[in-house]
LUMVEX-662437 format. One record per residue: residue number from 0; residue in three letters; x, y, z of N, C-alpha, C, O in turn. Coordinates in nm, 2 decimals, always signed. Layout:
N
+-----+------+--------+--------+--------+--------+--------+--------+--------+--------+--------+--------+--------+--------+
|  nr | rest |   n.c1 |   n.c2 |   n.c3 |  ca.c1 |  ca.c2 |  ca.c3 |   c.c1 |   c.c2 |   c.c3 |   o.c1 |   o.c2 |   o.c3 |
+-----+------+--------+--------+--------+--------+--------+--------+--------+--------+--------+--------+--------+--------+
| NUM |  ALA |      X |      Y |      Z |      X |      Y |      Z |      X |      Y |      Z |      X |      Y |      Z |
...
+-----+------+--------+--------+--------+--------+--------+--------+--------+--------+--------+--------+--------+--------+
END
This chain:
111
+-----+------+--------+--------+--------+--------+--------+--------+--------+--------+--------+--------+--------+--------+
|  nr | rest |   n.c1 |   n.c2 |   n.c3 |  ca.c1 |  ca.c2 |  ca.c3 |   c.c1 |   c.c2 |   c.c3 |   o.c1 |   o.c2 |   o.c3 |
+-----+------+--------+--------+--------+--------+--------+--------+--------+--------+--------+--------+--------+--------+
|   0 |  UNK |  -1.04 |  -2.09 |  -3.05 |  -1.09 |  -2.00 |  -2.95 |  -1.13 |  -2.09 |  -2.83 |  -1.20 |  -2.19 |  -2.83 |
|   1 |  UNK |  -1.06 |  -2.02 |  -2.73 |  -1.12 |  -2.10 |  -2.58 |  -1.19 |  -2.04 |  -2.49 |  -1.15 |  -1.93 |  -2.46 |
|   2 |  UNK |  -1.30 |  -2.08 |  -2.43 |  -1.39 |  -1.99 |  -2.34 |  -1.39 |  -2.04 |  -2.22 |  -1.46 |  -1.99 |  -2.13 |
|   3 |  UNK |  -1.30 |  -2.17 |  -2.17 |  -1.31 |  -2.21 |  -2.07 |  -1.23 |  -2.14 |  -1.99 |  -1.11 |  -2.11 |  -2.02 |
|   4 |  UNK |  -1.32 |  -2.10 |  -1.82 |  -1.31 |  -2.05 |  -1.73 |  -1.28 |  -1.85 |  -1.76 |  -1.22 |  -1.78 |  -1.68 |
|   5 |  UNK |  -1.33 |  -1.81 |  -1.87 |  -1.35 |  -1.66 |  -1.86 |  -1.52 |  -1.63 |  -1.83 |  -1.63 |  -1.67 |  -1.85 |
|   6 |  UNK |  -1.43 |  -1.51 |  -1.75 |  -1.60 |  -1.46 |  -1.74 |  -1.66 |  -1.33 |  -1.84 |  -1.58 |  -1.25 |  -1.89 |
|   7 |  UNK |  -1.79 |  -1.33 |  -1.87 |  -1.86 |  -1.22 |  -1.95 |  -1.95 |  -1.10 |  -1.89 |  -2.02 |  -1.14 |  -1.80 |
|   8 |  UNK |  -1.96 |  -1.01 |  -1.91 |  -2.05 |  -0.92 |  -1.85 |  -2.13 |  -0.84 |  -1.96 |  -2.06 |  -0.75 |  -2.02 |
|   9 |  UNK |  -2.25 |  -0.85 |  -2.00 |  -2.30 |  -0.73 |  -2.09 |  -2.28 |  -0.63 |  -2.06 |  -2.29 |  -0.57 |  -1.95 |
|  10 |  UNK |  -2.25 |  -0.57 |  -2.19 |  -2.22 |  -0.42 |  -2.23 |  -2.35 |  -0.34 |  -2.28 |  -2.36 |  -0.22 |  -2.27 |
|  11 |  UNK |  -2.44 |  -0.41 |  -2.34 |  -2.53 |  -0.36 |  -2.44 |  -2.63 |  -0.48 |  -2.49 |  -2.61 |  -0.57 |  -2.56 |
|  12 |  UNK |  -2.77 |  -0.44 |  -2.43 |  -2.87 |  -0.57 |  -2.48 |  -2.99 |  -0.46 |  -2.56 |  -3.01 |  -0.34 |  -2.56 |
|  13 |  UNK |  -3.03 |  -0.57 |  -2.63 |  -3.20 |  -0.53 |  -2.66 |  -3.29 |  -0.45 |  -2.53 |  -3.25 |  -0.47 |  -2.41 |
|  14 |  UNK |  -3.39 |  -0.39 |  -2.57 |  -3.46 |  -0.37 |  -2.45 |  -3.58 |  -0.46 |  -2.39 |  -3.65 |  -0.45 |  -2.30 |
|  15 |  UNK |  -3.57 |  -0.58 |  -2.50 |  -3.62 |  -0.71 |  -2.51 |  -3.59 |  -0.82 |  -2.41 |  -3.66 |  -0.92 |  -2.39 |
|  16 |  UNK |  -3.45 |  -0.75 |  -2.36 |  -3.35 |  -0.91 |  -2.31 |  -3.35 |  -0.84 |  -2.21 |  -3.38 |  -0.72 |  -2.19 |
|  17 |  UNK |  -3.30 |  -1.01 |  -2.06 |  -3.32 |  -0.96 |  -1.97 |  -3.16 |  -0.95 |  -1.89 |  -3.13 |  -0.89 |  -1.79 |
|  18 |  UNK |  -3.09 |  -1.00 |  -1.96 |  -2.93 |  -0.98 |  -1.93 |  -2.89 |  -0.80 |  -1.90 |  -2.95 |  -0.72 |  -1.97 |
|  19 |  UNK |  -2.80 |  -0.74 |  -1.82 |  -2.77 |  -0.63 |  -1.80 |  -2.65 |  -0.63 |  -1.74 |  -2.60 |  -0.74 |  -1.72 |
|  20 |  UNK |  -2.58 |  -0.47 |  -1.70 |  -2.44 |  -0.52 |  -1.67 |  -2.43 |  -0.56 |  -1.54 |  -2.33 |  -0.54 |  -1.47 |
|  21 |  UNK |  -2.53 |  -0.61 |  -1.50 |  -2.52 |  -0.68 |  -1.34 |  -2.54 |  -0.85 |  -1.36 |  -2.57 |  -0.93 |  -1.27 |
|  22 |  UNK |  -2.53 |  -0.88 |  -1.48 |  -2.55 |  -0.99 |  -1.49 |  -2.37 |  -1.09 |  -1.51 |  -2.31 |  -1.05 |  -1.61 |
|  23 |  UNK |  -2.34 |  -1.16 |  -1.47 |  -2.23 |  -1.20 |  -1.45 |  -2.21 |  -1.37 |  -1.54 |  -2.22 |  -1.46 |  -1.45 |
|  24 |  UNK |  -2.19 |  -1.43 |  -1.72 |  -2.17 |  -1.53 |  -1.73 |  -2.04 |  -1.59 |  -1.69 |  -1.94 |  -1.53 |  -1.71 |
|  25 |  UNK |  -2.04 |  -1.73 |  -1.62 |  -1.89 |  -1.76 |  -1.60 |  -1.91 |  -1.90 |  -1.70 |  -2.00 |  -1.99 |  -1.68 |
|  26 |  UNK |  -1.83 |  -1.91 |  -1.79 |  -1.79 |  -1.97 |  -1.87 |  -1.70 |  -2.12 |  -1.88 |  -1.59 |  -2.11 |  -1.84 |
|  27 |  UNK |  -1.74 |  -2.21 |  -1.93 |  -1.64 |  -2.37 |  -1.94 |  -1.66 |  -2.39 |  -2.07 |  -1.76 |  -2.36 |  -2.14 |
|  28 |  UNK |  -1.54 |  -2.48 |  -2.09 |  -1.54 |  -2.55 |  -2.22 |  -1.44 |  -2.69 |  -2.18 |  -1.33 |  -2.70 |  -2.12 |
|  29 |  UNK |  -1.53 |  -2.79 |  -2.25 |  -1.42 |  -2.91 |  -2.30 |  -1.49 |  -2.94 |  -2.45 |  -1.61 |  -2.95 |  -2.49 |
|  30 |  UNK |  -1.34 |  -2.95 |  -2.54 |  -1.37 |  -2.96 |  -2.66 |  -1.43 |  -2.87 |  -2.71 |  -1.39 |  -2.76 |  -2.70 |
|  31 |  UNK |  -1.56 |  -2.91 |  -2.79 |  -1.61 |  -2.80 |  -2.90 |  -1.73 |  -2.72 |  -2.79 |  -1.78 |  -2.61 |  -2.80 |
|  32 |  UNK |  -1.75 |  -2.82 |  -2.68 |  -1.91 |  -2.78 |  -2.58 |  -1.87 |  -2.73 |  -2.47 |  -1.80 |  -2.78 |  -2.38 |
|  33 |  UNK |  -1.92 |  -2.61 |  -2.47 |  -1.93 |  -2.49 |  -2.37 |  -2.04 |  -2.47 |  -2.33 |  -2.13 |  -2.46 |  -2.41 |
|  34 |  UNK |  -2.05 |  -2.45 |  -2.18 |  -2.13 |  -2.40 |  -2.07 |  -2.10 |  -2.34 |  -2.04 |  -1.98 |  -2.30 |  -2.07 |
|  35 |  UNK |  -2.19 |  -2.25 |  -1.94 |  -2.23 |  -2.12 |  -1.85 |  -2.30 |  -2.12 |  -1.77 |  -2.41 |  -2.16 |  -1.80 |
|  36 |  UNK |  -2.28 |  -2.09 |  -1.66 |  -2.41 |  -2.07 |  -1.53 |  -2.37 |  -1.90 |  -1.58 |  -2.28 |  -1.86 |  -1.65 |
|  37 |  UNK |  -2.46 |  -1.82 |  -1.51 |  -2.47 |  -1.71 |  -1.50 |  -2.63 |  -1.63 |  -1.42 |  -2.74 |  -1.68 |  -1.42 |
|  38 |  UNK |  -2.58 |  -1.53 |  -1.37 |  -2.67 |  -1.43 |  -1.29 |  -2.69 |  -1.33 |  -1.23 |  -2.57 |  -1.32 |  -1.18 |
|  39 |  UNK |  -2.75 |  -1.23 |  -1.18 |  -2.74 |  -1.12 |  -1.18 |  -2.85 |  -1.02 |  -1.25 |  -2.90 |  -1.04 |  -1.36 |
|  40 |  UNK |  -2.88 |  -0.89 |  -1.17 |  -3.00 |  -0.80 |  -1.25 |  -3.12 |  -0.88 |  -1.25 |  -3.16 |  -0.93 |  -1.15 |
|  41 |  UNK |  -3.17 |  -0.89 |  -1.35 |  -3.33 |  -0.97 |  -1.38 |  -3.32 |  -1.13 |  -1.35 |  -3.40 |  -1.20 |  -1.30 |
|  42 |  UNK |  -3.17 |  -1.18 |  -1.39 |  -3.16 |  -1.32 |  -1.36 |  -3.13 |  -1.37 |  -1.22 |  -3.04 |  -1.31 |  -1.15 |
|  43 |  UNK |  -3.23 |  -1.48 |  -1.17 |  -3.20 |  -1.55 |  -1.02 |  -3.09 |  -1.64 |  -1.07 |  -2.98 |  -1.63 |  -1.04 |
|  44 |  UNK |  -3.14 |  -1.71 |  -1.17 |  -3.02 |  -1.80 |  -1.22 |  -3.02 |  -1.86 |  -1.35 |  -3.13 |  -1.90 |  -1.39 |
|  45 |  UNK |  -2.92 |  -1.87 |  -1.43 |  -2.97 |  -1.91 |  -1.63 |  -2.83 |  -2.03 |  -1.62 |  -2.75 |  -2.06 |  -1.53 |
|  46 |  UNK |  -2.84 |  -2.07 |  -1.74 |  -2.75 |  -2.15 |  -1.77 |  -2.78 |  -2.18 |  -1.91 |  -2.90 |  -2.20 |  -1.94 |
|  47 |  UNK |  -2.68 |  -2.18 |  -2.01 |  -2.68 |  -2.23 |  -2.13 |  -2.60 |  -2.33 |  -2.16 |  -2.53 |  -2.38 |  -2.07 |
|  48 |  UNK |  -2.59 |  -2.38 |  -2.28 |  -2.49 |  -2.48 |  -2.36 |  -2.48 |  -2.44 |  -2.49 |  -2.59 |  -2.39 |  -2.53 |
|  49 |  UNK |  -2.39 |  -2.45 |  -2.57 |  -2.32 |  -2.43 |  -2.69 |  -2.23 |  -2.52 |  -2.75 |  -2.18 |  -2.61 |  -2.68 |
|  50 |  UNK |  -2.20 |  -2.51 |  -2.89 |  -2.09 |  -2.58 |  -2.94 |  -2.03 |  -2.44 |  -3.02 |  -2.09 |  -2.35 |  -3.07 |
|  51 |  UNK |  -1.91 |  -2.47 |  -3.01 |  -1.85 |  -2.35 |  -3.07 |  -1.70 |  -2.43 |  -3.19 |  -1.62 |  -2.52 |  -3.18 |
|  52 |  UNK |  -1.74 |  -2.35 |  -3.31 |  -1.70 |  -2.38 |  -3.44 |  -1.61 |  -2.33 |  -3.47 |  -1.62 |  -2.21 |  -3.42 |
|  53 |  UNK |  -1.49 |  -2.35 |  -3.53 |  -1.39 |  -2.33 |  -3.55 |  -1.32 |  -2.19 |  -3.57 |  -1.20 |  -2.14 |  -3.54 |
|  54 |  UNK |  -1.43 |  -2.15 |  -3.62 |  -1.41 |  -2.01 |  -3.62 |  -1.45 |  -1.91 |  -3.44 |  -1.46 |  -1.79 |  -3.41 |
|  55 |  UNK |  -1.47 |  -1.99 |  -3.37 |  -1.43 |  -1.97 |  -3.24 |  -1.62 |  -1.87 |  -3.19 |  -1.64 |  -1.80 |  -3.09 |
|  56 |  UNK |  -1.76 |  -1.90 |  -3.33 |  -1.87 |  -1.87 |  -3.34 |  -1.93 |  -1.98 |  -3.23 |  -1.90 |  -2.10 |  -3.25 |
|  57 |  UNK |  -2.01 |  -1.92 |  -3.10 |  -2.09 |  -2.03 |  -3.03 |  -2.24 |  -2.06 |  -3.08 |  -2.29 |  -1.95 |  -3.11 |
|  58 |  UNK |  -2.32 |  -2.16 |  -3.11 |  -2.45 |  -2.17 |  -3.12 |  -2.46 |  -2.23 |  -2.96 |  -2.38 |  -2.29 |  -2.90 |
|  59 |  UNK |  -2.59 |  -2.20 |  -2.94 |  -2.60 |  -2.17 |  -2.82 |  -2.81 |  -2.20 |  -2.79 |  -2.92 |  -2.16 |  -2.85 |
|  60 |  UNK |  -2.78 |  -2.28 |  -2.68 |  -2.93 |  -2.27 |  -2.63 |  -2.93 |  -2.21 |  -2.45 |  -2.83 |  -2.24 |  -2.38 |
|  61 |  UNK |  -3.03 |  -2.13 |  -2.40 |  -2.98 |  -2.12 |  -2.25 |  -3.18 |  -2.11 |  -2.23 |  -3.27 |  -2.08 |  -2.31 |
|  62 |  UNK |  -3.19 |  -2.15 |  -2.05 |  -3.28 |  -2.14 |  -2.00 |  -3.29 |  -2.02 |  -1.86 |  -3.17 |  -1.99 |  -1.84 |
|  63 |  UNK |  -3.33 |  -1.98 |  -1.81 |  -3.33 |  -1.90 |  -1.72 |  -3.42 |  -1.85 |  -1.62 |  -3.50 |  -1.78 |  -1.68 |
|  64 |  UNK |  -3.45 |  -1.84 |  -1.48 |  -3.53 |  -1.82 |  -1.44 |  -3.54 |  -1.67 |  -1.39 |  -3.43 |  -1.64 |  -1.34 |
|  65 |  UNK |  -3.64 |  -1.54 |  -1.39 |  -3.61 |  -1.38 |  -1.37 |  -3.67 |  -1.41 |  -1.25 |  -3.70 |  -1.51 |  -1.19 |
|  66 |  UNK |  -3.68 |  -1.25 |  -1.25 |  -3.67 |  -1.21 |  -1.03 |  -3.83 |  -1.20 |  -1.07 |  -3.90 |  -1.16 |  -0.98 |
|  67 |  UNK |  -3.89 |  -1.22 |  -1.20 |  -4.06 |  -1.24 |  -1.18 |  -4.12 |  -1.39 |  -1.17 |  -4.24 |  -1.41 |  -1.16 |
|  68 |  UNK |  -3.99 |  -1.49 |  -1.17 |  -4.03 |  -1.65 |  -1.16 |  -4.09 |  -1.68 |  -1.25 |  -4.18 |  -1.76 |  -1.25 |
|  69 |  UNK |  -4.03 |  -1.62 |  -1.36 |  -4.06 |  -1.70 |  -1.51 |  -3.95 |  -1.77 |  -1.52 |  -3.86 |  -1.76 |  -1.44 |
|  70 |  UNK |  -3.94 |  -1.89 |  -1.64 |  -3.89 |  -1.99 |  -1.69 |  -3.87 |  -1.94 |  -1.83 |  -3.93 |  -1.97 |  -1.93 |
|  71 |  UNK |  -3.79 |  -1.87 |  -1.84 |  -3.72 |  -1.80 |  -1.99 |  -3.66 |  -1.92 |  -2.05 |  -3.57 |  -1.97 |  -1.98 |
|  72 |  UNK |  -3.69 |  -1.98 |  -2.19 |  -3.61 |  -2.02 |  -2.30 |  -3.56 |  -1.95 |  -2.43 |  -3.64 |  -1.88 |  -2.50 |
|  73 |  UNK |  -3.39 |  -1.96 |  -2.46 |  -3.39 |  -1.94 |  -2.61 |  -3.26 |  -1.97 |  -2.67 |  -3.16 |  -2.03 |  -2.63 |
|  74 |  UNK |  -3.28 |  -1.93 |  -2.76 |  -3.14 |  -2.00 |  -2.89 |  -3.02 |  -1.86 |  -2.91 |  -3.06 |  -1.76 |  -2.86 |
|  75 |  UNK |  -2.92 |  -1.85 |  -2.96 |  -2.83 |  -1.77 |  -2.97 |  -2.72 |  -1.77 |  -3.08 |  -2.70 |  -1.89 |  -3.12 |
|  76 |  UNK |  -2.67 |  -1.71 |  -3.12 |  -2.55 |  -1.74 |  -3.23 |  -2.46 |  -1.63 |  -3.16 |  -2.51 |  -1.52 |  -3.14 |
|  77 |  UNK |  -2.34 |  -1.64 |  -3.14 |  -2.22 |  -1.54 |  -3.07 |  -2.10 |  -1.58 |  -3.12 |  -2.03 |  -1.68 |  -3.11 |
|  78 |  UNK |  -2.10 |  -1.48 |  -3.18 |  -1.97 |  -1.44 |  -3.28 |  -1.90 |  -1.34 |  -3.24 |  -1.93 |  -1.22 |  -3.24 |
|  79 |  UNK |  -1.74 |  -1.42 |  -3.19 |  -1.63 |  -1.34 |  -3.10 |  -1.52 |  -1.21 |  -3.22 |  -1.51 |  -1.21 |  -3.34 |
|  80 |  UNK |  -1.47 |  -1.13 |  -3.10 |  -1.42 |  -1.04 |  -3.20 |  -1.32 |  -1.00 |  -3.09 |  -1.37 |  -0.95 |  -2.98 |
|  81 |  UNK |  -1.18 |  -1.03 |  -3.11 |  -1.07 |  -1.02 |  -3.03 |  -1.02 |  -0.85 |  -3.02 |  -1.00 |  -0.79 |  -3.12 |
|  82 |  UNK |  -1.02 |  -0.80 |  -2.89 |  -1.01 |  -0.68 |  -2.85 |  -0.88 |  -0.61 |  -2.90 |  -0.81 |  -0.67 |  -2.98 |
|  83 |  UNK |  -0.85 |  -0.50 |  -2.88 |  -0.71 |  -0.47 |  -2.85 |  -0.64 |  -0.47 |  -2.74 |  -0.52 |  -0.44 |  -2.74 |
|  84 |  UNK |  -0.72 |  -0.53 |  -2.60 |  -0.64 |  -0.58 |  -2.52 |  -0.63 |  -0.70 |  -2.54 |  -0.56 |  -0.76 |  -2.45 |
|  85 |  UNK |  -0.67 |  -0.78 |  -2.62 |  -0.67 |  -0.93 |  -2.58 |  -0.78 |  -0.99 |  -2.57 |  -0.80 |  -1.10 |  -2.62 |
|  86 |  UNK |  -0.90 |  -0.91 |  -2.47 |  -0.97 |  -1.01 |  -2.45 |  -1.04 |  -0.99 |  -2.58 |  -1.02 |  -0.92 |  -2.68 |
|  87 |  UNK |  -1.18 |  -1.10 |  -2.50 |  -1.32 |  -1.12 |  -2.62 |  -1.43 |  -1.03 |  -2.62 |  -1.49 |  -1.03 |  -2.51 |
|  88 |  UNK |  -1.47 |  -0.96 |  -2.71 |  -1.61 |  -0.94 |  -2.70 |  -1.71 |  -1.01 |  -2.79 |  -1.65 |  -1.04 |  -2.89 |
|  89 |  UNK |  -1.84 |  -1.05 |  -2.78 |  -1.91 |  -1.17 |  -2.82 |  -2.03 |  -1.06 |  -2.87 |  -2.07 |  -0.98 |  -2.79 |
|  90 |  UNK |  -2.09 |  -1.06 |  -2.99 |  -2.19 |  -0.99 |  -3.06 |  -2.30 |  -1.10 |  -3.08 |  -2.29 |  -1.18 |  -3.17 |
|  91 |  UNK |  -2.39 |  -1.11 |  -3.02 |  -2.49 |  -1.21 |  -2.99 |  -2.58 |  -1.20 |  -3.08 |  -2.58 |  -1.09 |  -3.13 |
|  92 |  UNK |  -2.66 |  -1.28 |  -3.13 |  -2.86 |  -1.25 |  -3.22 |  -2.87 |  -1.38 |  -3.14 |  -2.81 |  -1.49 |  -3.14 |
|  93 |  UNK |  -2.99 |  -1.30 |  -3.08 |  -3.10 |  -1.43 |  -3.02 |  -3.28 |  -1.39 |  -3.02 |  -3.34 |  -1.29 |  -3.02 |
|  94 |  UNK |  -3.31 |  -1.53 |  -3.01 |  -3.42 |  -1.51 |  -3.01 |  -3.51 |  -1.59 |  -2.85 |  -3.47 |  -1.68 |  -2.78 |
|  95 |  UNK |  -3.62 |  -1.53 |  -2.84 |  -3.67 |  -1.64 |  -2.71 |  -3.77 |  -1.73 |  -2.79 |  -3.85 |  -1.72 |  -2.89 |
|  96 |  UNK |  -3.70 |  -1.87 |  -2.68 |  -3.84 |  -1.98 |  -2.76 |  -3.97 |  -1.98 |  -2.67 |  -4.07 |  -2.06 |  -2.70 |
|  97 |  UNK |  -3.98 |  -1.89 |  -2.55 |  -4.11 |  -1.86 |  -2.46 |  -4.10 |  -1.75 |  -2.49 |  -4.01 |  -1.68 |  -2.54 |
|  98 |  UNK |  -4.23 |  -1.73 |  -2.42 |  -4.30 |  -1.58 |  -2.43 |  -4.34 |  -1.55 |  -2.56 |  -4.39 |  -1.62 |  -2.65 |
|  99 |  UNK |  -4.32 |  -1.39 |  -2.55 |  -4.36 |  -1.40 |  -2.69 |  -4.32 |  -1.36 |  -2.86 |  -4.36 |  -1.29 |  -2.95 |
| 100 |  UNK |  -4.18 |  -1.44 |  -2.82 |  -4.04 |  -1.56 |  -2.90 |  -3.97 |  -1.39 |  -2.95 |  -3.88 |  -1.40 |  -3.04 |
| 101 |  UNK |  -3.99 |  -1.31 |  -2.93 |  -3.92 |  -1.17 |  -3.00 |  -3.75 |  -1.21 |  -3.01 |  -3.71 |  -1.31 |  -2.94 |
| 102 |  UNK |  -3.67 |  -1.15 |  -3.08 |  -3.57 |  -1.15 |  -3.05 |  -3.47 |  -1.03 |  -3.07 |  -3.53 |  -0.92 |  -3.11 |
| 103 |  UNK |  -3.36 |  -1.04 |  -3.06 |  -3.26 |  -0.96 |  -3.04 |  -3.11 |  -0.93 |  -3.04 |  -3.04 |  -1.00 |  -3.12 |
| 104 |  UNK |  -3.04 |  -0.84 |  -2.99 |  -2.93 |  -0.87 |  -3.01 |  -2.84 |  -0.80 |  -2.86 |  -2.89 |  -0.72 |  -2.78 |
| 105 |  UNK |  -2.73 |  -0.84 |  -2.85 |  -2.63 |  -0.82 |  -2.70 |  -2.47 |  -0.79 |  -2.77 |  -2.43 |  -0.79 |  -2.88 |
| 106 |  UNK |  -2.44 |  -0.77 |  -2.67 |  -2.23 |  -0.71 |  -2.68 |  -2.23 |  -0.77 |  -2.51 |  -2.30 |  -0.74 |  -2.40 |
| 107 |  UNK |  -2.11 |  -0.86 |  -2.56 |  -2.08 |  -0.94 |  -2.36 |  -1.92 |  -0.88 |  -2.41 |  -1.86 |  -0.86 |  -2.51 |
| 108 |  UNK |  -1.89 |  -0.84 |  -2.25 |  -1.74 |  -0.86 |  -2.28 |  -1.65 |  -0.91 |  -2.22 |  -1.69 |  -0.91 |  -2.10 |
| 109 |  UNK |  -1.51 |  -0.96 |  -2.22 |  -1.50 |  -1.07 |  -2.07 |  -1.39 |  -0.97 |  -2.03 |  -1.30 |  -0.90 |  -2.08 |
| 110 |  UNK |  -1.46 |  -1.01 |  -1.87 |  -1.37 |  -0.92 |  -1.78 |  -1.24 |  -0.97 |  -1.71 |  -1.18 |  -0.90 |  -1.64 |
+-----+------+--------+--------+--------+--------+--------+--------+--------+--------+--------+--------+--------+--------+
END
């Protein structure tokens, strides 16, 4: 599985998270390590890193800053599921490592 240079848009978050469908990840990979800048909705600007496993599953850490000038951290596990067009959709569980650490779950899908 390659994630380099697709982009993602949430379909469906927790009412926990701050991602929505105005939120836009654009995606890189070299090798097994994938990045993302991403933003939009509640996000001024986030960015994560991941390694993604063979089975094409990302583990994932991302930080982010909201339109309240907080400093969001947390961890992620995204596990892809190839569409009937082709593309990806990514079924997320994450949790935050600030605030107060709840976690959750997301559907990204790339556009």
């Amino acid at each position: 599985m390659n994630y380099n240079n697709k982009t993602f848009r949430p379909v469906s978050n927790s009412d926990n998270g701050e991602t929505s469908a105005e939120t836009l990840f654009k995606y890189k990979q070299k090798g097994t390590i994938v990045t993302s800048t991403y933003s939009g909705g509640q996000i001024v600007e986030g960015h994560l890193i991941g390694l993604v496993a063979s089975d094409g599953t990302i583990e994932m850490r991302y930080h982010q800053v909201n339109t309240k000038g907080e400093l969001m951290t947390g961890s992620c596990v995204s596990k892809p599921e190839i569409m009937e067009s082709g593309k990806i959709r990514l079924h997320e569980t994450w949790q935050w490592t600030s605030g107060d650490k709840s976690n959750g779950n997301s559907i990204l899908e790339e556009v």
